[in-house]
N, C-alpha and C positions, 0 to 999 in steps of 0.2 A: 455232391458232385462238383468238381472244380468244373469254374465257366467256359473254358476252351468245351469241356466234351460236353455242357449245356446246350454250345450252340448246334457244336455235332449231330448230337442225336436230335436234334432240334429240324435240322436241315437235312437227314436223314429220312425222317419220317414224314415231312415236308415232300422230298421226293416221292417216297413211295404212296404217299395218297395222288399224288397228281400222277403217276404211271395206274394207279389202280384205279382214277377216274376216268381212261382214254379208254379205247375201245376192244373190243379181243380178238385173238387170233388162235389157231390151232396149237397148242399145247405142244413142248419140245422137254427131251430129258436132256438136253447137253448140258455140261457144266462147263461151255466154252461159249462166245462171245454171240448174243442173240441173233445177229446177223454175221453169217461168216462172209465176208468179203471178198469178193474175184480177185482171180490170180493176178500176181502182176505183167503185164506184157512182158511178152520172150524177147530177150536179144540175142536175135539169131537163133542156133542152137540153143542159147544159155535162157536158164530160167531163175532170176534174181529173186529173192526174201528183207525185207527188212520189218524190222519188231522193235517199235521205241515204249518201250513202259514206263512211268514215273507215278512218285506214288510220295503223299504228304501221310506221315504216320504220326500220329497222337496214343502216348501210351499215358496211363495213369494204374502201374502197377500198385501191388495192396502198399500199403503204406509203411515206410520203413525209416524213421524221423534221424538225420540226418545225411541221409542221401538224397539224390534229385531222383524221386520214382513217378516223377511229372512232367513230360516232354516230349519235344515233338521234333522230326527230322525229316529229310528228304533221301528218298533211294532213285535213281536211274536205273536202268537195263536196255542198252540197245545192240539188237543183234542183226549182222547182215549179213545175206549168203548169197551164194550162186552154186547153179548143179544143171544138171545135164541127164536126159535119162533115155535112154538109145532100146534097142530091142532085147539085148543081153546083158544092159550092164547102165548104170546110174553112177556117179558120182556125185559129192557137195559138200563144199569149202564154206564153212562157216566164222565169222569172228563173232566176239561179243565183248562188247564194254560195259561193265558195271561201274556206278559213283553212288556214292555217298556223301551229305552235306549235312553237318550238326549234329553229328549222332554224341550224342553227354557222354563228356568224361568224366561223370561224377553220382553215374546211376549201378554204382557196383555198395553193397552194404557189403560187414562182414557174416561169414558165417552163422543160421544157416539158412539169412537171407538171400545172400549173394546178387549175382545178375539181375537187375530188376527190369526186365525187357528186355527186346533184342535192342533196343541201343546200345543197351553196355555191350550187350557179343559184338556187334560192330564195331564198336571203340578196340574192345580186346583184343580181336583176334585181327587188327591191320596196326599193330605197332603200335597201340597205344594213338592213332589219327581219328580225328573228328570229323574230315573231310580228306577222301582219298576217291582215287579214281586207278581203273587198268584196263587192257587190252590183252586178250588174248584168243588163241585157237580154240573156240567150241565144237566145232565136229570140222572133221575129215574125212571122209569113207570112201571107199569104192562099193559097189554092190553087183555081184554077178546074179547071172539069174542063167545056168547051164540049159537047164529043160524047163518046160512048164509045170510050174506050182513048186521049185525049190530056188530058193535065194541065198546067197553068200555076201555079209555083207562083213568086211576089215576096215578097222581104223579109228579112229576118236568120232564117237557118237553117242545119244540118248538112246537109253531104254526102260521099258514102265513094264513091270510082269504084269501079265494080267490082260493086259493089249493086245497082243504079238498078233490075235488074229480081227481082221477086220468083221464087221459083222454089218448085215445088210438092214436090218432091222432097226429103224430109229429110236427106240422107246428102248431094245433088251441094249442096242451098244451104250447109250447115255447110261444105264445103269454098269456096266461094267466096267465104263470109263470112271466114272464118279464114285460108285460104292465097294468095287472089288478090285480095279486098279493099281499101281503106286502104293499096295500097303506094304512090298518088300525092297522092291530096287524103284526107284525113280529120281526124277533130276534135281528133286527137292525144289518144285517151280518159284516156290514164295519169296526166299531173299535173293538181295541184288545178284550173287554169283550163284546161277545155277551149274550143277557137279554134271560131267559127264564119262565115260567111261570108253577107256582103250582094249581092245579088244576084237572079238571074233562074233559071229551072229550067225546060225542056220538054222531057217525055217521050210519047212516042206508041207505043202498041203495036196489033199486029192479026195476029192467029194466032200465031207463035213468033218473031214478029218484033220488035225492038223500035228505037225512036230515041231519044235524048238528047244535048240540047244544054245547057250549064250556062256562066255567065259570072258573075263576081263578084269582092269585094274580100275579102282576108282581113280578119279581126278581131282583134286581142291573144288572148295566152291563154297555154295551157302554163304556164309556170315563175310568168311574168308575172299575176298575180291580175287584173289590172285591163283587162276584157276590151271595156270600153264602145268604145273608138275600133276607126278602123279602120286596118289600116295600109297604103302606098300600093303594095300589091302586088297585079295582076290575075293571075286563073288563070281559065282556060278548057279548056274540057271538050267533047269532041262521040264517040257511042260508035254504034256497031251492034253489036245482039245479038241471037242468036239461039239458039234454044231445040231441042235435037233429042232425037227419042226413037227409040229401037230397041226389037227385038225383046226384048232381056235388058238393056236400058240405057238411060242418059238421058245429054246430055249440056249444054253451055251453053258459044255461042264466044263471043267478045268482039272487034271492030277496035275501036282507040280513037286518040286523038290529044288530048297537054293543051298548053297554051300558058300561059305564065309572063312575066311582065312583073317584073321588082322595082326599083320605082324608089328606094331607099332609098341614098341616097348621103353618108350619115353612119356607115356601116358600112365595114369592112373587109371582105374577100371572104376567105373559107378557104381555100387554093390552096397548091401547091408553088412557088411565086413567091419570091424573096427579100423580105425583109419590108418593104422601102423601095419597090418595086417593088409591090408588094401595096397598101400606104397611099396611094398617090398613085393609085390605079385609083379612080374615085368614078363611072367610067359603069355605065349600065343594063343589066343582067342581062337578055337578053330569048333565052329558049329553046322550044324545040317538042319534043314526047316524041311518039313514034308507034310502036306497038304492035300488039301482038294476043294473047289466050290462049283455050286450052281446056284445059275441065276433062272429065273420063267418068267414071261410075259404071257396072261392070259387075255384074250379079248372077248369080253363079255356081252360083248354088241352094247344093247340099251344102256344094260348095270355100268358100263366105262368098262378099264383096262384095271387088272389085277396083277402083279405082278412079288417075287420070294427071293428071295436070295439067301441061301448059308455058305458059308466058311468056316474052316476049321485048318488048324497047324498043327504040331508038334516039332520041339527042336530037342536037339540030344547032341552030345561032343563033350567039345572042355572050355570053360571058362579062365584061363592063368589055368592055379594051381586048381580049380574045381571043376568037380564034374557040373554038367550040365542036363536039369531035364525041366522043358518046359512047355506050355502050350496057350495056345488065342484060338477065340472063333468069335461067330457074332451072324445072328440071324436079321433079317428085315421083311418084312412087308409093305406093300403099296396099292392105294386105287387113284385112279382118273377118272372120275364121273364124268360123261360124255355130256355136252350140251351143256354148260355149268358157267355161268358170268366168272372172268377171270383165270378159266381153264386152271384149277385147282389139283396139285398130285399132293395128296397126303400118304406120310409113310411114317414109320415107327420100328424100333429095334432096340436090341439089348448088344452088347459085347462085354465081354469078358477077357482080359490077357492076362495071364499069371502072374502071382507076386512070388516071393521067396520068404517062409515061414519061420526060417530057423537062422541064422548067419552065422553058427558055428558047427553045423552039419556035416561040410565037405562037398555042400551041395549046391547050385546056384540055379534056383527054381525060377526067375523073373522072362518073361519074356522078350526074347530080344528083337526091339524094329529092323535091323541091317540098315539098308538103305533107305527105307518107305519115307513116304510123301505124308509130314506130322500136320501141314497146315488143309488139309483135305481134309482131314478127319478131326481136327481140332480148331478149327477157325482161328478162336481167342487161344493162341499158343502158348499158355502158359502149363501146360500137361501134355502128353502123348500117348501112345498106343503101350505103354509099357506100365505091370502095377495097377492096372487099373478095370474099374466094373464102370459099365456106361448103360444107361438105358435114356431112348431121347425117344423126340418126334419130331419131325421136319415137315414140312409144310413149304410148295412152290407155289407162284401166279403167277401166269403169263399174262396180266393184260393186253399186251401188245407183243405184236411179231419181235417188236423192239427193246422191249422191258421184258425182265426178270426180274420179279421178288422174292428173295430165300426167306427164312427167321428157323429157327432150331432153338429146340430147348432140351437140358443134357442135366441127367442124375450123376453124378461123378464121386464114386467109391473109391478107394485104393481098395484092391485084391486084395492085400495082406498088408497087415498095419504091422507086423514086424518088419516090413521090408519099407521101401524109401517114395517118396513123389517125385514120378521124374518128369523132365523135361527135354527141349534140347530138337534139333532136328538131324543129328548123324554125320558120322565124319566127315569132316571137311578140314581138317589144315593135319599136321603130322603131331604137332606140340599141345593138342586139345581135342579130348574124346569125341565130345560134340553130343552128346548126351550126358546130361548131369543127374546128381540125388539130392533130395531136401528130405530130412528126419521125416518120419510119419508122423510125431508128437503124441506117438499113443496111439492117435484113433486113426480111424480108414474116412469120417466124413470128409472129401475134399472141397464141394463146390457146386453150385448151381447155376449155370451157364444159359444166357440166352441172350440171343444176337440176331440180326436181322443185313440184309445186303441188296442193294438194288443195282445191276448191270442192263447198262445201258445203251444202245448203239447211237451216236447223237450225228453221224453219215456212213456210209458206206468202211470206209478205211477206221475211223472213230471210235475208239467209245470208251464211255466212261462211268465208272462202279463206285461205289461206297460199299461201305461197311461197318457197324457199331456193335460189341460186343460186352455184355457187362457180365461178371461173375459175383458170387456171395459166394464167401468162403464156409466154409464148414468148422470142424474142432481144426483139423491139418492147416490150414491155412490158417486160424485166428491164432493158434500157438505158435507160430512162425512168424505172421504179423500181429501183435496183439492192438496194432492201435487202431488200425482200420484194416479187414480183411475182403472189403471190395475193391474189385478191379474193374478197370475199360481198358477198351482197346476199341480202335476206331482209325479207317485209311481214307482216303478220297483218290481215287485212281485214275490216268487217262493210260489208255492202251491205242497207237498207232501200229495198223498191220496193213503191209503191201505184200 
């Protein structure tokens, strides 16, 4: 282990015994900040936002001997807003400035190493800069609200499927925000420019009922700083939810169905395709995802809290010149033992997303993410949701109202070793997919993943997270790196919110 991430996880772990030696407090499932923070005083009518994030990243990608896959940079994200929200109707004007500082101009290998961390995507996709900064419009909306329970909301704004309805319950919403969430449309919260989307919103709800409908263009974002345009990619959205309650339980279904349009015909397509084959492909990506999940929280009185989750997709359409047929799901389980030092939620699960068996079939079997949120489900983002078998365990402590401790530990298969290891977190600039493929090298073994993260609240408006992620490669990664096929990754964060 090089000594930068010696001391890392050094002072990592450092941390999380001295959170786990303080005292406890009742157990929360958010995957947002331990203590949320009061609003910031109104001016006037107007209700202002501001969000300063900064984040020191240390990556030590698998080892790739004459490139820099050892380095560290700085990212910024500050966002500020004002809005206003009256009886019939809400507005709010958002800006956002993302910076980057030091990201290596010298952590790209060639093929079929490539990228070796998101430094290189950040050098890459802002001109070849190692320090750049911008400004631009992150949301704009108007929101009507005609009658009670239907909303209209137009204009440049965030949206996360899987959300759309609020849920009263603190234990089933932290599960849906965290494990069913952001797996198809979201703003890609992780790098400095997060994506947001132009467009339309109507949701209608009446008893535990709920309807949404969502149509829109993506925006730039991600890697890509420069979020003003938009790019010529539609995504559409239409969901039924419904809300159910039991005797000892609550639950929350989901049908859904998203539509994807990408007309971006200056890109190459990711694919197990021979590469000439691939380059001459410049037709429209045009797909349909159609779904369903439920989530349950059981409460077991003494035994603690029980709580399931599945999901399941299927996509169908054209890929370029190929048909397209695919599908993801992924079950989980969890308990809360009540009365338990450290307020403990252990859970466990498997997922599955399709690979593509054959690459001269006509057919393009691999799962496609659209929009989803890769670093939610992938902490150490060197793989995502696409090609891939996952089976993990996670493990939370709440010592404190004000600490959070994660760690996860993750089996990592490719689906289909004829098909590629992909990476990448989804379009963001018009001149680069935004999802890439690395050779499978034969086999399907990828990786063994296990990582830890302690969030912090250290005052009211405050707080501040780490994170340390180590992988061991499998055959797919030691034939791609053969000199060393461990990885780390590892941030130290402050998050400022008014």
């Amino acid at each position: 282990m090089h000594r930068p991430f010696a001391v890392f996880v050094l002072s990592t772990v450092c941390m999380a015994g001295v959170a786990a030696a303080q005292g406890s407090a009742p157990a929360s499932p958010q995957e947002k900040p331990p203590v949320a923070p009061s609003p910031p005083p109104a001016i006037g009518p107007l209700q202002p936002s501001l969000v300063w994030r900064t984040r020191f990243e240390m990556w030590n990608w698998f080892d790739a001997p004459g490139a820099n896959d050892s380095y560290g940079y700085i990212n910024s994200l500050v966002r500020v807003g004002v809005g206003q929200k009256r009886d019939n109707l809400d507005w709010r004007i958002e800006l956002s400035q993302p910076a980057m500082l030091g990201a290596p101009d010298d952590a790209s290998a060639p093929p079929p190493q490539g990228a070796l961390g998101l430094g290189a995507a950040y050098y890459g996709a802002n001109n070849l800069r190692s320090n750049h900064a911008t400004a631009f419009l992150k949301q704009g909306f108007v929101q009507f609200r005609p009658r009670a329970g239907a909303a209209l909301k137009a204009g440049r704004f965030e949206f996360f499927d899987g959300t759309e309805v609020p849920i009263a319950d603190p234990t089933l919403s932290g599960l849906v925000q965290s494990r069913v969430g952001h797996r198809l449309i979201s703003n890609e919260a992780f790098p400095a420019a997060q994506r947001s989307f132009d467009g339309a919103l109507f949701t209608w709800t009446t008893g535990p009922n709920n309807a949404t409908a969502f149509a829109a263009r993506s925006t730039a974002g991600g890697v890509h700083l420069n979020g003003w345009k938009e790019l010529p990619i539609e995504v559409y959205y239409g969901a039924y939810n419904r809300a159910v309650k039991g005797e000892r339980g609550v639950g929350s279904f989901r049908t859904f169905v998203v539509g994807y349009v990408d007309h971006r015909d200056d890109v190459v397509k990711p694919d197990n395709r021979p590469a000439p084959v691939r380059s001459a492909d410049r037709e429209t990506i045009a797909l349909a995802t159609f779904g369903a999940n439920y989530a349950h929280v059981h409460d077991a009185q003494a035994a603690g809290k029980f709580d399931v989750i599945g999901w399941f997709a299927v996509q169908t359409g054209s890929w370029g010149t190929l048909s397209h047929r695919a599908w993801s799901g992924f079950a989980e389980a969890g308990w809360q033992p009540r009365d338990v030092a450290l307020n403990p939620w252990f859970r466990g699960g498997y997922r599955h997303s399709s690979g593509d068996s054959d690459p001269l079939d006509g057919r393009n079997g691999t799962f496609y993410q659209v929009f989803g949120a890769t670093r939610q489900y992938a902490k150490f983002p060197f793989y995502n949701l696409m090609n891939v078998k996952d089976a993990y365990l996670l493990v939370t402590l709440r010592p404190r109202r004000a600490v959070v401790v994660r760690s996860e530990l993750h089996s990592l298969r490719l689906a289909e070793r004829a098909d590629l290891w992909y990476g990448g977190g989804g379009p963001g600039q018009s001149n680069a997919f935004g999802y890439a493929g690395r050779p499978s090298q034969g086999s399907d073994a990828l990786a063994t993943l296990w990582d830890v993260s302690v969030d912090t609240t250290l005052i009211p408006h405050l707080g501040l997270n780490f994170y340390y992620g180590h992988a061991v490669g499998g055959d797919v990664i030691k034939r791609t790196y053969p000199s060393n096929a461990n990885g780390h990754f590892g941030f130290v964060e402050t998050v400022l919110r008014f």
